[in-house]
C-alpha positions as CSV (number, residue, x, y, z in Angstrom):
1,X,-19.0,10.0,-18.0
2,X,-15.6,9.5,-19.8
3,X,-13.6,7.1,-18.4
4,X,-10.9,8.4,-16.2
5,X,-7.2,7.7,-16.5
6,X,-6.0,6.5,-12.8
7,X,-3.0,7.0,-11.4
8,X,-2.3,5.4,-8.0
9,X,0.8,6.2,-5.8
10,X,1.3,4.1,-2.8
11,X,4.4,4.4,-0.6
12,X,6.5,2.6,1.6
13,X,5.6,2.8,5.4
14,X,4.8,6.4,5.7
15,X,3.0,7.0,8.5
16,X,-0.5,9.0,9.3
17,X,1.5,11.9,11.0
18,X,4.2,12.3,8.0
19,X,2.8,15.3,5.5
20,X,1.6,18.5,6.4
21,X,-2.2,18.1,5.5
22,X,-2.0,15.3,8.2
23,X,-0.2,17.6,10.8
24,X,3.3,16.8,10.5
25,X,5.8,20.1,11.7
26,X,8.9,18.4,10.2
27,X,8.4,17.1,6.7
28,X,7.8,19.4,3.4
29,X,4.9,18.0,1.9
30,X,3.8,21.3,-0.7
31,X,2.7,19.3,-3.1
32,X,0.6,16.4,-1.3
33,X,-1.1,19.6,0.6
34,X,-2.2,20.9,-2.3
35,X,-3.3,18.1,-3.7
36,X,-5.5,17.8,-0.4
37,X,-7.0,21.0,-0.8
38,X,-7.6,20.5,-4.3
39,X,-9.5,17.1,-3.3
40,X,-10.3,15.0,-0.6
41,X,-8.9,14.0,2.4
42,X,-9.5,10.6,4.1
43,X,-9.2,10.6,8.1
44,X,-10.2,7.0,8.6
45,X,-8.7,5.1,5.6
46,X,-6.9,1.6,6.6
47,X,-4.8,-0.4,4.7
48,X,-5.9,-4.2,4.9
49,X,-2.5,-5.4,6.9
50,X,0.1,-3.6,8.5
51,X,3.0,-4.9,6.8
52,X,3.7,-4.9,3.0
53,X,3.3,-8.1,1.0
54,X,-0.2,-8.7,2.0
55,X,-1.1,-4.9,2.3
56,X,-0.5,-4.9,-1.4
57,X,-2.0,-8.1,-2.5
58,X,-5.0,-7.1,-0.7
59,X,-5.1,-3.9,-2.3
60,X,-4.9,-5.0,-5.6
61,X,-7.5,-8.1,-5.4
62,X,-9.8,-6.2,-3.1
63,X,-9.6,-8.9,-0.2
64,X,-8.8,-9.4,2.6
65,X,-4.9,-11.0,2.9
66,X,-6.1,-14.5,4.2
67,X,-8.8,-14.7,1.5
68,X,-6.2,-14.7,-1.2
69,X,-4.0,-16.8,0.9
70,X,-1.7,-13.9,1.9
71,X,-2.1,-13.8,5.2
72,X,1.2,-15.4,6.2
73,X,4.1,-17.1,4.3
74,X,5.8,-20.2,6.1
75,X,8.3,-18.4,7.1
76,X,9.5,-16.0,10.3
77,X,8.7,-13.3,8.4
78,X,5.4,-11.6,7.6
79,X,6.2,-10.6,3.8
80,X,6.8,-12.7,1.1
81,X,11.3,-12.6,0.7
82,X,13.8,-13.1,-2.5
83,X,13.1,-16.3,-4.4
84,X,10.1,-17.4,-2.4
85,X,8.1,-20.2,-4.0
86,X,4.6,-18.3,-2.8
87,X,3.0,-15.4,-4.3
88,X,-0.3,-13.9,-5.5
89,X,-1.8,-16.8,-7.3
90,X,-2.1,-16.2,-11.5
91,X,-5.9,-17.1,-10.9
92,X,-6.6,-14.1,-9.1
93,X,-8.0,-10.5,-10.9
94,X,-6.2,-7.9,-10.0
95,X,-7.4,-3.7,-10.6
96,X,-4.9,-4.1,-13.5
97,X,-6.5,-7.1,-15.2
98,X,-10.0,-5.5,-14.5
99,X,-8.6,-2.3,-16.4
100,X,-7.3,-4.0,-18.9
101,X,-10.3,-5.7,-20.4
102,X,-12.2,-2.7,-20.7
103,X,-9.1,-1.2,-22.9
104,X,-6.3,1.1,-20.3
105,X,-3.1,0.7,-21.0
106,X,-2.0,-0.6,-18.1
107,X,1.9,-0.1,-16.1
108,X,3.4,-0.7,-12.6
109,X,6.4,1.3,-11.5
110,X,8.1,0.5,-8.4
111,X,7.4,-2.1,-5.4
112,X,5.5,-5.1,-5.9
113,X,6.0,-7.8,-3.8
114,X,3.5,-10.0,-4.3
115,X,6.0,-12.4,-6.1
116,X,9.2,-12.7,-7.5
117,X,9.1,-15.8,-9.7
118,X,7.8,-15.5,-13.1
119,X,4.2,-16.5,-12.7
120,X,3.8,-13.9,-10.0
121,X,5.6,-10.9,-11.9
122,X,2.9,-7.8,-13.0
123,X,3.0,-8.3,-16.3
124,X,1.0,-11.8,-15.0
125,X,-1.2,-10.1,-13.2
126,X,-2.2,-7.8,-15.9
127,X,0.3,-4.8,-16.1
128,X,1.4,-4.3,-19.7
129,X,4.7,-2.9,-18.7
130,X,6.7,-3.5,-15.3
131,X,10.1,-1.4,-14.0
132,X,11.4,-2.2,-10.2
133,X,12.2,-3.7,-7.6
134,X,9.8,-6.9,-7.2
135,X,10.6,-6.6,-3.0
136,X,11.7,-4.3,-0.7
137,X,14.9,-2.2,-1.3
138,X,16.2,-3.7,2.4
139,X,16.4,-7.0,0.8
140,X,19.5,-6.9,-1.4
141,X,23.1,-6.7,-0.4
142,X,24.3,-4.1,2.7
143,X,28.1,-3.7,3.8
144,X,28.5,-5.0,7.0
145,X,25.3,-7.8,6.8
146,X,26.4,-11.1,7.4
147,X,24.4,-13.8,5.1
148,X,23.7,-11.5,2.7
149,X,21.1,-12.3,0.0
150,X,21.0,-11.7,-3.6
151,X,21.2,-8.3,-5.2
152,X,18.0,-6.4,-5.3
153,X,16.8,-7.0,-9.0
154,X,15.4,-4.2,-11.3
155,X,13.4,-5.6,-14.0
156,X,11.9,-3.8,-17.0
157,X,9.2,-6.0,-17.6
158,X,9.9,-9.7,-16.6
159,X,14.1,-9.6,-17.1
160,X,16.3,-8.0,-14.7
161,X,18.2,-5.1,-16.4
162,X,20.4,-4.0,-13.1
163,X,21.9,-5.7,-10.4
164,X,21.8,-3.8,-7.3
165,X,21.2,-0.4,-8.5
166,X,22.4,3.0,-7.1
167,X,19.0,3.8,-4.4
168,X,19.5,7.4,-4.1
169,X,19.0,7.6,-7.7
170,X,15.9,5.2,-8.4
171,X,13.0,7.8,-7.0
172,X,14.1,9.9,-10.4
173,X,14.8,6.5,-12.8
174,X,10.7,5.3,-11.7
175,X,9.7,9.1,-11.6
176,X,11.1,9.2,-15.7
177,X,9.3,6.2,-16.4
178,X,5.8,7.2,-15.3
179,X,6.2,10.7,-17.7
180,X,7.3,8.4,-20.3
181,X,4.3,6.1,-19.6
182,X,1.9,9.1,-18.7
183,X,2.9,10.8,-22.5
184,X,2.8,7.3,-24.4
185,X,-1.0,6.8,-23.7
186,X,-2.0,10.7,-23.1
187,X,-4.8,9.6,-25.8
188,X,-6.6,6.7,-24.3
189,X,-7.4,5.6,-21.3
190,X,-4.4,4.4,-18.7
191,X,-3.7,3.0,-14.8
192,X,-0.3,3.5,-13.6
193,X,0.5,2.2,-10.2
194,X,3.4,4.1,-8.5
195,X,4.9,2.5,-6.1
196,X,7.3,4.4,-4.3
197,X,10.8,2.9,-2.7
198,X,10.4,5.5,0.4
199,X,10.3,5.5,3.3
200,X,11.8,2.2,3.5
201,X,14.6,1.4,5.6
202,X,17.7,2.0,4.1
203,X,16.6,5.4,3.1
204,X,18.7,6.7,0.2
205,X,17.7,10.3,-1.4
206,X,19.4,12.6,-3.1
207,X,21.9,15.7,-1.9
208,X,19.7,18.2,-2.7
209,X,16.8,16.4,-0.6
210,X,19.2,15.7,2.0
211,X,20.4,19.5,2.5
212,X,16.8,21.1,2.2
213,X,15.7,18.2,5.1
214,X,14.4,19.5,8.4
215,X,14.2,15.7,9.1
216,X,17.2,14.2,8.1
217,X,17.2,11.5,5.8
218,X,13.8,10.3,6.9
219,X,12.3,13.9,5.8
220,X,14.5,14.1,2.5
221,X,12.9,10.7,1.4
222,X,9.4,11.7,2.0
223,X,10.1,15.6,0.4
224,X,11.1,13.2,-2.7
225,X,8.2,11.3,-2.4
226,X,6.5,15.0,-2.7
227,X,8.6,16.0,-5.1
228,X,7.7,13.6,-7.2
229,X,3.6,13.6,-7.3
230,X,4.3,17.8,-8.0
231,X,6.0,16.4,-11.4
232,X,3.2,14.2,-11.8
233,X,0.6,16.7,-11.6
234,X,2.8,19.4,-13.4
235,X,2.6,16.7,-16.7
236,X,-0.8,16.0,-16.8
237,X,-1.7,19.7,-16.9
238,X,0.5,20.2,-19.6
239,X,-0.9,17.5,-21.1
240,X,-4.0,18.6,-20.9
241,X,-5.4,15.3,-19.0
242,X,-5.7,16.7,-15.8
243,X,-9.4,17.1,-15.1
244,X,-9.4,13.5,-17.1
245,X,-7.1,11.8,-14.7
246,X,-8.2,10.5,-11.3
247,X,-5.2,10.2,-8.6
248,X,-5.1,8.6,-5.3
249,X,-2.5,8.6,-3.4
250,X,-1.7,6.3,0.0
251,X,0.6,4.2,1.8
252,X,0.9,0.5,2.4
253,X,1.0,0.3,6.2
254,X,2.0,2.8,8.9
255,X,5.5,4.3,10.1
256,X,7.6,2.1,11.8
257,X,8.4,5.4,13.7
258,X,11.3,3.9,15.7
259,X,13.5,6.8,16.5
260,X,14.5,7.9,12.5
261,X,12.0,10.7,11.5
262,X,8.5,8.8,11.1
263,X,5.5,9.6,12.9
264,X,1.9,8.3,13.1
265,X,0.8,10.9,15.3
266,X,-1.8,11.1,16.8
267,X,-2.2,7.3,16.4
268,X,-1.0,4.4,18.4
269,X,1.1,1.9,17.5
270,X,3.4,1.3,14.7
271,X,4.0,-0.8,11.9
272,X,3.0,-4.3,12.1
273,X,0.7,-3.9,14.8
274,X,-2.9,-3.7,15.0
275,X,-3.2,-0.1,16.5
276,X,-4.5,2.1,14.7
277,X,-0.9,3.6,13.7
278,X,-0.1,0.2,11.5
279,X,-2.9,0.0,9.7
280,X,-4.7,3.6,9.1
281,X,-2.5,5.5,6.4
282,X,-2.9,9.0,4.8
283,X,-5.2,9.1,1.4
284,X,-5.4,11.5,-0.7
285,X,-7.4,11.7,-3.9
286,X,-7.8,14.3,-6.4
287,X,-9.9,14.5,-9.9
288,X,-10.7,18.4,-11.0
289,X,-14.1,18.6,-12.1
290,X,-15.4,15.5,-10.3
291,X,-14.3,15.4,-6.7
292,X,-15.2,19.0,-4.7
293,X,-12.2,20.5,-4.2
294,X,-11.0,21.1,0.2
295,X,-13.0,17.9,1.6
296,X,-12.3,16.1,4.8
297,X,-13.9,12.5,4.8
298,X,-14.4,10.6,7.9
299,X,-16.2,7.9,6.9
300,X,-14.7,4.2,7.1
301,X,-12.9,3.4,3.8
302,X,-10.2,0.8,2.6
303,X,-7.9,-0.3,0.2
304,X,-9.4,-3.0,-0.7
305,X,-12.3,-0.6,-2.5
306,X,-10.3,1.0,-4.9
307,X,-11.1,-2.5,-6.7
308,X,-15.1,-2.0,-7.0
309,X,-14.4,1.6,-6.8
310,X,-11.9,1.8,-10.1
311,X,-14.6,-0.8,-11.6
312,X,-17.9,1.3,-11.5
313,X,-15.9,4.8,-12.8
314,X,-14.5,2.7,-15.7
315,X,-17.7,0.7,-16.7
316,X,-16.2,-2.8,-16.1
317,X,-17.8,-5.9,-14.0
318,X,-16.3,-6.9,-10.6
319,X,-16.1,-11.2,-11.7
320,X,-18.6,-12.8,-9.4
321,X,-17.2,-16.2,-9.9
322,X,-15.2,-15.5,-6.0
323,X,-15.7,-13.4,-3.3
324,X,-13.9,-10.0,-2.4
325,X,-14.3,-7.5,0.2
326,X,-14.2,-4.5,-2.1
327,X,-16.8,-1.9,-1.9
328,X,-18.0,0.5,-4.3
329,X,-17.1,4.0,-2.5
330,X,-17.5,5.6,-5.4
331,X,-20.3,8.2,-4.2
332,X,-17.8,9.1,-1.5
333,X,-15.9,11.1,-4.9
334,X,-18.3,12.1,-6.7
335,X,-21.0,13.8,-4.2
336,X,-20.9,15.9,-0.9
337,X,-21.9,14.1,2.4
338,X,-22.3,10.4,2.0
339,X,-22.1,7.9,4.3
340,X,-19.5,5.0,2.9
341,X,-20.8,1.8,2.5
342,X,-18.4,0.5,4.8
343,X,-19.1,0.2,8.1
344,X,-16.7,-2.6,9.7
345,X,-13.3,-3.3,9.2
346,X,-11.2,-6.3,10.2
347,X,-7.7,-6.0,11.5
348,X,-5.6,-9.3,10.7
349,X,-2.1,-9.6,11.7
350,X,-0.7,-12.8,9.5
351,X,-3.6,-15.1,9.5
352,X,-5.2,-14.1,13.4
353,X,-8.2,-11.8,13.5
354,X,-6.9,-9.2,16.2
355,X,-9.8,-6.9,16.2
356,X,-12.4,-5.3,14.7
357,X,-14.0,-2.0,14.0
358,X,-17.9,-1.0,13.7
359,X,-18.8,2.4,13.2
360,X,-16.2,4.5,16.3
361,X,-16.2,1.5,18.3
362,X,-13.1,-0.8,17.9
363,X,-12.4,-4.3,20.1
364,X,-9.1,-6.0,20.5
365,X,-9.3,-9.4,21.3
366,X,-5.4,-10.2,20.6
367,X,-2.3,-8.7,20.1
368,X,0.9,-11.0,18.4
369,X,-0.8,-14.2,20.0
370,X,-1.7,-12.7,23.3
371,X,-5.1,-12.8,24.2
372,X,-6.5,-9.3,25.3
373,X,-9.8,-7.6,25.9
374,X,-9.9,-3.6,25.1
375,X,-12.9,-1.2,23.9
376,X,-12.1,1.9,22.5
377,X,-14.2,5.2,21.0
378,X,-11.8,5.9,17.8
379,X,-14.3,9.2,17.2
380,X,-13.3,10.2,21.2
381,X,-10.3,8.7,21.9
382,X,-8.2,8.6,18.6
383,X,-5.0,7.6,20.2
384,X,-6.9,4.3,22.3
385,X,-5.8,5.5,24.9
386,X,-8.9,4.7,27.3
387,X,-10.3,1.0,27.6
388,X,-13.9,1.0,28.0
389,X,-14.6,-2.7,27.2
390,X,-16.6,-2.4,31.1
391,X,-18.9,-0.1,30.0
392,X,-20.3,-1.1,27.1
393,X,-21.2,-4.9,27.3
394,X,-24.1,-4.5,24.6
395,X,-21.5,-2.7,22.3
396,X,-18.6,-5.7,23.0
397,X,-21.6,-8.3,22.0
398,X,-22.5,-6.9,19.0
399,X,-18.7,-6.7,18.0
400,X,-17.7,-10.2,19.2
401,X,-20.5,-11.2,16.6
402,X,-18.8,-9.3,14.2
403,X,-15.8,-11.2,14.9
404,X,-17.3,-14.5,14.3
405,X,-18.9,-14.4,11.1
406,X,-15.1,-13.0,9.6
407,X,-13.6,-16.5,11.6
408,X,-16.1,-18.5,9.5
409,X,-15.7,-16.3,6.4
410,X,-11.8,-15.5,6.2
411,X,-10.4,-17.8,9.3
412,X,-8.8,-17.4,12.4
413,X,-5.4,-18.9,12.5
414,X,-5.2,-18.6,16.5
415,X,-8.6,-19.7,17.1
416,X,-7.8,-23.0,14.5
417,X,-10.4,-21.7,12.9
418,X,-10.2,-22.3,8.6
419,X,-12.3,-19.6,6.5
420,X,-14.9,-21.1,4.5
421,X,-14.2,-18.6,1.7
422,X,-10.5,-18.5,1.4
423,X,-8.4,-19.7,-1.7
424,X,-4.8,-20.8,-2.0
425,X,-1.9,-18.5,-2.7
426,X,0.0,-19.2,-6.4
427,X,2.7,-22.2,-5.4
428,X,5.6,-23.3,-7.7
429,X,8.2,-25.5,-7.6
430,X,12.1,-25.3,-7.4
431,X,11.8,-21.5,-7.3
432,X,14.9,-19.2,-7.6
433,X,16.5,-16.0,-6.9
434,X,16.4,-13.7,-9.3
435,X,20.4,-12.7,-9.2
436,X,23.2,-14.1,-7.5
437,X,26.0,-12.5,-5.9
438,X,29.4,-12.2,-8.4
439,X,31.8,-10.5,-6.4
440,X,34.2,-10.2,-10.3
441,X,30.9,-8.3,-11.7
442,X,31.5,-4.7,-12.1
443,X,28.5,-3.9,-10.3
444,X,30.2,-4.6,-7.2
445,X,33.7,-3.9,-8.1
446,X,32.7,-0.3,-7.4
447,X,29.5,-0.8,-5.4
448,X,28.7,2.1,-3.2
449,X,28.0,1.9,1.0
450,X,25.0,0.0,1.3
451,X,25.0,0.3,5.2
452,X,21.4,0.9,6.5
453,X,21.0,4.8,6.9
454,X,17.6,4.7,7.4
């Protein structure tokens, strides 16, 4: 089999309720539904964390966040912010460095925020070429904010070219640069990573999204999202890579559906919980040729196994000098029916195991350091809505087993429990902020509102 290009898109807190295919009656999603019926459609896909910084580091290493030392960050908050000292450790092999080896030109456009500081950039972590935003867009300079931080950064590469650039525009800048990327290496084999600014808090998109919104501004930034993967598909068929060209697409933790547009319906929860709604995301993937088009997949599948997965299609060797928790779902793509090789999934919030999931049957155990004891059917009750933990006492057992062998694997942080298997996070010293604040710049002599619209 030739190897495939791959092209992964993965956006900013959209929620399991958000397009069409997923049964959304407010956004315009013509493009991602298509894609759907043109491939398949994952029901039971979960992001590894349900906030952002160790969602993606797990989804590029293929492990879970506290393996890789990304479960939490010494700090209040959850992600890693501007000018940190932490971030994925140079050590670690990412999807990118795996690709690389075997000979893809290899570029990330958009979010990463696993790192701001050189030794943590992409193009460390095995990305030939890097343009965007290294954090989220919420972390640069808003009117009205008091203590504001640096301007965001956009880098080409590993030197920032913009301070604080223009957000309504950047969708179209990152969409420009994946055509660019897509028509550079349209001859060999390539991975581009997407990373979309939306639907991030402050939502910025442009007029013509904004008018054509049933949604407001919530809806306009997830028809651009759209928008964007129908240009995307509209160059590799002319092109003529399309049936060559796997493409995923996902979303790096659920809506944080607080009143501006987002939904993870029918789920419960929201970002940064341990509901199903912060952690089990829309995924999409589509490859003409190789993936039966109009499939529905409810079998358990994660992030972290586009790793193995991307591995096996490509012919290159997962390094079995560490552990990961990727697995090979590969058979999932390629033929009808197949169970997934996944059966249990962990749900870590920072570095506490809050529950887990075997098969339908999920147990919570904690919830943001309180202790709690709930059962739930996910195939029957979808929304866990119904606590059965008092029926099933041979189901809880086997679970609560379940839960220890991941304390003694990955760790528990409430427990005091240390995983056996887990390595350290990259460290340096003396780190610093990408940009600093010059109110004489002319960046901000003109700098438009920057209030949060989202």
């Amino acid at each position: 089999m030739k190897k495939p290009n791959i092209i992964l898109i993965n956006c900013d807190d959209l929620g399991y309720g958000d397009l069409n295919c997923y049964g959304s009656e407010h956004n315009k999603t013509p493009y991602l539904d298509k894609m759907a019926s043109e491939g398949i459609r994952f029901t039971d896909f979960y992001m590894a964390s349900p906030v952002c910084s160790p969602s993606r580091g797990a989804m590029m290493t293929g492990c879970y966040p506290p393996r890789i030392g990304f479960g939490s960050f010494d700090t209040p908050c959850p992600v890693l912010t501007a000018g940190s000292g932490l971030g994925l450790n140079p050590k670690e092999t990412t999807i990118a460095s795996l690709l690389k080896k075997t000979g893809y030109a290899t570029k990330l456009v958009g979010k990463w925020h696993c790192g701001d500081q050189p030794e943590f950039l992409p193009t460390r972590h095995g990305f030939d070429e890097y343009y965007g935003l290294p954090y989220s867009n919420d972390m640069g300079r808003q009117n009205g904010r008091t203590n504001n931080p640096p301007p965001l950064p956009l880098l080409l590469n590993e030197e920032v070219i913009q301070e604080q650039p223009d957000l309504s525009a950047l969708t179209e800048r990152y969409v420009e640069q994946c055509v660019s990327f897509i028509r550079n290496n349209r001859n060999s084999p390539f991975f581009l990573y997407f990373a979309h600014m939306h639907v991030h808090r402050p939502i910025y998109a442009p007029q013509s999204f904004l008018e054509e919104s049933e949604n407001g501004r919530y809806g306009a930034g997830v028809a651009q999202v759209d928008w964007s993967t129908g240009v995307i598909f509209s160059e590799l068929k002319k092109l003529g890579i399309d049936d060559d060209t796997l493409v995923v697409f996902t979303s790096d933790n659920g809506s944080r559906a607080s009143g501006e547009g987002g939904s993870n319906a029918p789920l419960r929860g929201t970002k940064r919980t341990t509901w199903e709604g912060g952690m089990r995301v829309p995924c999409i993937m589509r490859w003409p040729g190789h993936i039966e088009a109009g499939q529905t997949c409810s079998e358990i599948v994660s992030s972290m196994d586009f790793y193995a997965t991307f591995a096996n299609l490509t012919g290159v060797s997962v390094p079995d000098d560490r552990i990961t928790d990727s697995l090979d779902i590969s058979s999932l793509l390629l033929e009808k029916n197949k169970r997934s090789p996944r059966d249990t999934f962990f749900y870590y919030y920072k570095n506490d195991l809050e529950a887990v999931r075997h098969d339908e049957w999920k147990l919570h155990i904690r919830k943001h350091g309180e202790k709690t004891i709930e059962l739930y059917n996910l195939k029957e009750d979808i929304s866990e809505t119904k606590n059965i933990y008092n029926e099933h006492p041979d189901i809880v057992k086997k679970l609560e087993t379940l839960l220890q062998s991941a304390r003694n694997d990955t760790g528990d942080e409430a427990l005091g429990i240390k995983g056996a298997n887990c390595r350290p996070p990259g460290i340096v010293k003396n780190p610093r902020a990408l940009t600093e604040y010059n109110p004489e710049h002319p960046y901000f002599q003109a700098m438009y509102d920057l209030r949060d619209s989202g």
